[in-house]
C-alpha positions as CSV (number, residue, x, y, z in Angstrom):
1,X,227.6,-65.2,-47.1
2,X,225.4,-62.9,-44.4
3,X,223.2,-64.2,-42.5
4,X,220.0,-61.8,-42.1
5,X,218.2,-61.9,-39.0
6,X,214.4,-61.8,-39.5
7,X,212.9,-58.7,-37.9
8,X,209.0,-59.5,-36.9
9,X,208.8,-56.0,-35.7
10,X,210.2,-54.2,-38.9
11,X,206.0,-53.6,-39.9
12,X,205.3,-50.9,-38.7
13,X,201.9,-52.0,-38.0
14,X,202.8,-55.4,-36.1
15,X,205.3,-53.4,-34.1
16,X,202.2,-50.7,-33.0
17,X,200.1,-53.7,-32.1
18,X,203.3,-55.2,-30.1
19,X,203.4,-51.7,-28.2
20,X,200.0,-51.8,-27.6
21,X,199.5,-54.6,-26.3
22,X,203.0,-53.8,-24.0
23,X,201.0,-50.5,-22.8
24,X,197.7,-52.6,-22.3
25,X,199.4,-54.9,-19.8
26,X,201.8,-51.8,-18.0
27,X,200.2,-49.5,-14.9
28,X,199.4,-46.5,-15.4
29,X,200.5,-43.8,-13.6
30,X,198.6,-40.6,-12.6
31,X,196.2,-39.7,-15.4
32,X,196.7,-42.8,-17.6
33,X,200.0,-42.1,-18.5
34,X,202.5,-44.7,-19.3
35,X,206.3,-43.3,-19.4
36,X,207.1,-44.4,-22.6
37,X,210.3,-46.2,-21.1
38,X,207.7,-48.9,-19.5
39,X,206.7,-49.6,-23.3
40,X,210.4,-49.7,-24.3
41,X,212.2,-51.5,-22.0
42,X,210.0,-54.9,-23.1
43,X,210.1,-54.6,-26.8
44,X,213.5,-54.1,-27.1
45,X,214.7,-56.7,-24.3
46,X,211.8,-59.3,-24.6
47,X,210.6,-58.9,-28.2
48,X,214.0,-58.3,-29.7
49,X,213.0,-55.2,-31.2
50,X,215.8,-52.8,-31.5
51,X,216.6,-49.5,-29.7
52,X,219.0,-48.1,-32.6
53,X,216.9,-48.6,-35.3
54,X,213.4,-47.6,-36.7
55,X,211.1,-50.4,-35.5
56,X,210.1,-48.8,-31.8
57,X,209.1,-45.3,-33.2
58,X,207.7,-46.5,-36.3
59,X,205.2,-48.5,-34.5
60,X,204.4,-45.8,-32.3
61,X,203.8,-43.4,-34.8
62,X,201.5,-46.1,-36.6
63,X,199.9,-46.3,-33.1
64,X,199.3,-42.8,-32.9
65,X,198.1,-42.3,-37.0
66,X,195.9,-45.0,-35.9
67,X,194.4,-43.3,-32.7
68,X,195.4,-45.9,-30.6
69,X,198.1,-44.1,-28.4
70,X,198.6,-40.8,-27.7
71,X,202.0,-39.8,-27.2
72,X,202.6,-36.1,-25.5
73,X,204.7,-34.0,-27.2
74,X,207.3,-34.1,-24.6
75,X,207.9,-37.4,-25.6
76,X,207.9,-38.9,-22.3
77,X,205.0,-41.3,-22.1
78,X,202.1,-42.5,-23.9
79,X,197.8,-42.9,-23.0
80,X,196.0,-45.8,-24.3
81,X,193.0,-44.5,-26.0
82,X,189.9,-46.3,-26.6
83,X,190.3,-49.3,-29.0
84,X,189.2,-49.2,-32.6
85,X,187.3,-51.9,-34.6
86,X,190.8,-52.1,-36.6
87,X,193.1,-53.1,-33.4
C-alpha cells in the first residue's frame, strides 16, 4: 500500500495566492521587481511545494492569467500588480 502525500499547493489557484502573498511580503528591488528565486526559495522550502513538479509554475501562470503578477519574459522575476476584487 502507498502512502500519498497531500499536496495543498497542487490548485493551481491556492498555489498563485501562496506566491502572492510570498511576493507581497519580499523587497523589491529596483523597479518593483522581485527575482523570481525570492518567490521560490519559500514555497518550495517553507510551504513544501515542489521544485520538480508543476505546482510553482502553475500558480504563477494562474497568477499572471489572473493579472496579479507580471512575470518578464526573461523569466527572471516577477511585479506585483495592483490587487483585484478576486485576490
Amino acid at each position: 500500500m502507498k502512502h500519498v502525500e497531500d499536496r495543498s499547493y497542487a490548485d493551481p489557484e491556492a498555489a498563485a495566492r501562496k506566491l502572492v502573498e510570498i511576493a507581497a511580503a519580499t523587497p523589491a528591488v529596483q523597479d518593483g521587481r522581485i527575482y523570481i528565486e525570492r518567490i521560490n526559495a519559500p514555497f518550495v522550502a517553507l510551504l513544501k511545494g515542489s521544485r520538480g513538479h508543476p505546482e510553482f509554475g502553475a500558480g504563477i501562470r494562474y497568477a499572471v492569467g489572473q493579472g496579479w503578477l507580471e512575470l518578464h519574459e526573461s523569466g527572471t522575476y516577477v511585479r506585483l500588480l495592483q490587487p483585484s476584487e478576486t485576490l
